[in-house]
C-alpha angles and dihedrals in degrees: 000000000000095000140017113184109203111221109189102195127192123153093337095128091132095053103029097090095051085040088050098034095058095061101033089064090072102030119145147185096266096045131083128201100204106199117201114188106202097196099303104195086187133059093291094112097043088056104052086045083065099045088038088057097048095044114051082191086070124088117184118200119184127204139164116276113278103141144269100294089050098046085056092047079056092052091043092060091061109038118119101174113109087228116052116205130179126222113182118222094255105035126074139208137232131276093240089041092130098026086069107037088055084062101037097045083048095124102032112268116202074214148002122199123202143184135251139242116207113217124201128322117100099274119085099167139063096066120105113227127185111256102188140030109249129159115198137189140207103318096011083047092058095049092039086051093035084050087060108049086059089053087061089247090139100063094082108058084188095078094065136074114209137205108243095210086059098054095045096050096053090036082228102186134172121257112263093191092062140074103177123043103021100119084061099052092048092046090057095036083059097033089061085060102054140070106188131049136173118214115194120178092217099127093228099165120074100203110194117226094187107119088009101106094047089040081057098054092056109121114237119190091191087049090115100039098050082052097052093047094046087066096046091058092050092058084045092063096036092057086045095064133091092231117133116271085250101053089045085058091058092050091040090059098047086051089056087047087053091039092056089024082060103047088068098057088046090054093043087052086052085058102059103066101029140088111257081253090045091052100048087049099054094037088066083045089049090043087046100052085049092048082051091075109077084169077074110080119154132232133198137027088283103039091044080051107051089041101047095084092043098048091042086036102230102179091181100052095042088045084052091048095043090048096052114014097042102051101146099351127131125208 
């Protein structure tokens, strides 16, 4: 089994057939289409009964509903390609998804990274796409993965292919305890334990925007803390690894970059749903609860810039960021 493209599925009855569809139209023997049903309370799991029927390369697991990040841990158990992939429930992939990673994936890649196409809603900017074709190896490999991290190409874990072997081995799972941020900490905990990527600008991923802008404007309480945490979590698994004290510096920086790069685009989300007064005031709380994290230290000229107004909590001058330089973008 060369792939096995892990699908977690919950509620997703009105894009399942495009999402399916797309991938069932170049199926072949020596790949695998693992369905997780995370609950489902809609057709969902009528209708991967019916795929799963038709495509003996489809194998369809059910489980009460525990999240995303649970439903692929499921998935990962019972993987068998030597490549894992992700495809989320509402996006798609392109025609020629397979045709390119075999060429791509030739000479054995621990991972292939590869860009993505948006498909319909109203934004068209914020997600970060390859624009060039690259391949790395052991300390290029560390400041071409640490690069990305601080261009935010980690937050979508469906623009990767993985070694299986890697993952095992290093029994590399996804958080349970978080629901933002954990593509990125999955991508880094795998990335430490690697020395050789591939980068192709195909953009191989179709990520819907339909529903996206109105999903953004949801109000989340916990909005701060799940940040904080998720880069908690990344310097975790960056201290847990056997990397060289130098190469963990690298990561280490890029992480800083993420943990002050973040704090804008928390405080831009406070701004949506809040009174001009509201919206000063949580931004300080927000800028408080960032200067509280003396772990964090940045590194660097930009770092050192873009942290400078969090860490001396400079409501004015973030407000006046968030307002003209983050217009659409995503952290």
């Amino acid at each position: 089994m060369k792939y096995s493209v892990i699908i977690p599925i919950y509620n997703a009855a009105e894009t399942l057939h495009r999402c399916l569809d797309s991938l069932v139209s170049q199926l072949r023997e020596d790949t695998e289409l693992l369905l997780v049903n995370d609950g489902s309370t809609d057709a969902s799991l009528e209708i991967c009964d019916e795929y799963a029927a038709r495509f003996p390369q489809i194998r369809l697991f059910s489980k009460e509903n525990g999240g995303v990040s649970s439903a692929r841990n499921l998935g990962l158990q019972q993987a068998q390609g030597e490549y894992v992939l992700f495809v989320d429930s509402d996006d798609a992939v392109d025609k020629n998804y397979f045709t390119v990673l075999d060429s791509a994936l030739r000479d054995e890649p621990a991972l292939l990274m590869f860009g993505v196409q948006l498909v319909g809603g109203k934004r068209k900017e914020g997600r970060a796409s390859l624009s060039r074709d690259f391949f790395c190896q052991n300390s290029e490999c560390v400041s071409a993965l640490a690069g990305a991290l601080r261009r935010q190409e980690f937050n979508l874990i469906t623009t990767k292919a993985f070694r299986r072997d890697v993952i095992e081995s290093n029994l590399i799972r996804f958080e349970e305890c978080l629901d933002i941020g954990e593509d990125k900490v999955f991508s880094l905990s795998y990335a430490v334990q690697i020395n050789q990527v591939r980068g192709i600008s195909d953009k191989l991923y179709l990520l819907s925007m339909d529903g996206r802008d109105s999903l953004s404007r949801k109000k989340r309480d916990d909005l701060v803390d799940s940040v904080l945490l998720e880069h908690r979590l990344l310097l975790d698994s960056l201290q847990e690894s056997d990397l060289p004290e130098a190469e963990k510096a690298v990561y280490s920086h890029a992480i800083q970059y993420s943990f002050y790069r973040s704090a804008y685009t928390v405080c831009k989300k406070a701004r949506q749903y809040a009174s001009p007064a509201a919206a000063r005031r949580s931004t300080d709380d927000i800028l408080r609860a960032y200067a509280n994290n003396p772990q964090f230290r940045p590194r660097g000229l930009a770092c050192r810039t873009i942290a400078l107004p969090i860490r001396l909590r400079w409501v004015n001058v973030v407000n006046v960021i968030v307002s003209f330089f983050l217009k659409g973008s995503d952290k």
